[in-house]
C-alpha positions as CSV (number, residue, x, y, z in Angstrom):
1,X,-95.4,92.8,51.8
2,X,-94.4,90.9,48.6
3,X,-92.5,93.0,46.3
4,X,-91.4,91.4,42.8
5,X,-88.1,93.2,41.4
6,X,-86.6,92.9,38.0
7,X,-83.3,93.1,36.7
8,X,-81.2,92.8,33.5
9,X,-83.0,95.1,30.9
10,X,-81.5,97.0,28.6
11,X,-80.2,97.4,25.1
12,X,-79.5,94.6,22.6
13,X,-78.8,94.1,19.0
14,X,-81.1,92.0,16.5
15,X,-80.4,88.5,16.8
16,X,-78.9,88.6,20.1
17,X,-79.8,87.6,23.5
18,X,-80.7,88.8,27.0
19,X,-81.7,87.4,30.4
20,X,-83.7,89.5,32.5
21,X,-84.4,87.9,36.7
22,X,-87.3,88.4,39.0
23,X,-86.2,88.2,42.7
24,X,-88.9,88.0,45.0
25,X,-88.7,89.1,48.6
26,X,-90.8,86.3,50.1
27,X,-88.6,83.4,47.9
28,X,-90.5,81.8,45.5
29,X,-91.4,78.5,46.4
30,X,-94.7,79.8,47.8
31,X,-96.1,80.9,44.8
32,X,-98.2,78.7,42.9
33,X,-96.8,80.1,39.4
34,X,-94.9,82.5,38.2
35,X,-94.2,84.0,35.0
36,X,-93.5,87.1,32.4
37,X,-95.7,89.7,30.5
38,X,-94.7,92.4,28.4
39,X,-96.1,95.5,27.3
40,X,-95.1,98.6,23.9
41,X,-96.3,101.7,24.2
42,X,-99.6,101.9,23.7
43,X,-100.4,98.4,23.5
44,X,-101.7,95.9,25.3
45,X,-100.2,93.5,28.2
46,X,-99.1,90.7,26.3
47,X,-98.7,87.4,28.1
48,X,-94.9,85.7,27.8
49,X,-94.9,82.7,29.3
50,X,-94.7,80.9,33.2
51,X,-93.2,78.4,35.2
52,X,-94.9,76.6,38.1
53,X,-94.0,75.4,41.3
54,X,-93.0,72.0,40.1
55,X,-90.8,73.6,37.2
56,X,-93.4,72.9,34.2
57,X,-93.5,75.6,31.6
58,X,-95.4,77.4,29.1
59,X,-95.0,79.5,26.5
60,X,-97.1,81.9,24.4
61,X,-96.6,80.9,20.7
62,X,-95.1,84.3,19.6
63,X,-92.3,82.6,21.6
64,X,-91.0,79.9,18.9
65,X,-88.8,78.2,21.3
66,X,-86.1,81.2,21.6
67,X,-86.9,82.5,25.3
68,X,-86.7,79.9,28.3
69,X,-88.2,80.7,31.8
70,X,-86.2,78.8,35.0
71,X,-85.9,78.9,38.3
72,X,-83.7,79.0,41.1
73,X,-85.5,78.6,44.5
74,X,-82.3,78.9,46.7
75,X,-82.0,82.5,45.5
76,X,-85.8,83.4,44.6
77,X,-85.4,84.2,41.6
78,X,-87.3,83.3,38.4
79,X,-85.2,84.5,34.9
80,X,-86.4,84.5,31.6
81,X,-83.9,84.0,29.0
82,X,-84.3,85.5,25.6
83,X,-82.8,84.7,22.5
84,X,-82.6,85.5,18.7
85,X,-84.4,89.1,19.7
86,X,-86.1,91.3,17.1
87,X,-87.4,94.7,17.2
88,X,-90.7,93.2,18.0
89,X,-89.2,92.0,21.0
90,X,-88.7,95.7,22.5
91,X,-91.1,96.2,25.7
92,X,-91.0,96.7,29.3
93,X,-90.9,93.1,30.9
94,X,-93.2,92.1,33.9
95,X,-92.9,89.8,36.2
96,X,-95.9,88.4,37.7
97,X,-96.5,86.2,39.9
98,X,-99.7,83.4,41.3
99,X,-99.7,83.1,45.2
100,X,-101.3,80.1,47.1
101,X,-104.7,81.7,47.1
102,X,-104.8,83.2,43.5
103,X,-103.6,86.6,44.0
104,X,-101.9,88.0,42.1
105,X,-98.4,90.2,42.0
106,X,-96.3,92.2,39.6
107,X,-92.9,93.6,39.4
108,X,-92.1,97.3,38.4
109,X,-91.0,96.1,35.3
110,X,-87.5,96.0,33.5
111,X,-86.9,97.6,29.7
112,X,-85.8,95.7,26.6
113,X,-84.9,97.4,23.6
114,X,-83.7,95.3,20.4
115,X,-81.9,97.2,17.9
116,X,-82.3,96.9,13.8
């Protein structure tokens, strides 16, 4: 059974950073993609970005070039790296995940908070 788990949530000021990584118990070169959602209270999944197989990437715009998604397939992990976080930035961070055959998978999910 695949299971996705996150790690490195937690509290941040404004204007600072925070890396949060995905470890996956099957590895992760078997997935086709994998990437990051995030969800307020209330509100909607919101799509953060991914990173593929071959290591491209994409971003939702929201984005601006301050977070960064990477891999590392010798530990089976997939991070995404956030920087110059604002309040609008404070959601509960999924990672998700495309295998071979479309299906998807998601993580628990890992808390970010960005203070004013």
């Amino acid at each position: 059974q695949v299971q996705l788990v996150e790690s490195g949530g937690g509290l941040v000021q404004s204007g600072g950073s925070l890396s949060v990584s995905c470890e996956s118990s099957i590895g992760i070169s078997s997935f086709r993609s994998m990437g990051w959602y995030r969800q307020v209270p209330g509100g909607e999944l919101e799509w953060v970005g991914l990173i593929t197989k071959e290591g491209f990437t994409k971003y939702e715009d929201f984005v601006k070039g301050r977070f960064i998604i990477d891999r590392d397939d010798a530990k089976g992990t997939v991070s995404l790296h956030m920087t110059d976080l604002t309040p609008d930035d404070t959601a509960v961070y999924y990672c998700h995940a495309v295998g071979k055959v479309g299906k998807p998978y998601w993580g628990q999910g890992t808390q970010v908070t960005v203070s004013s």
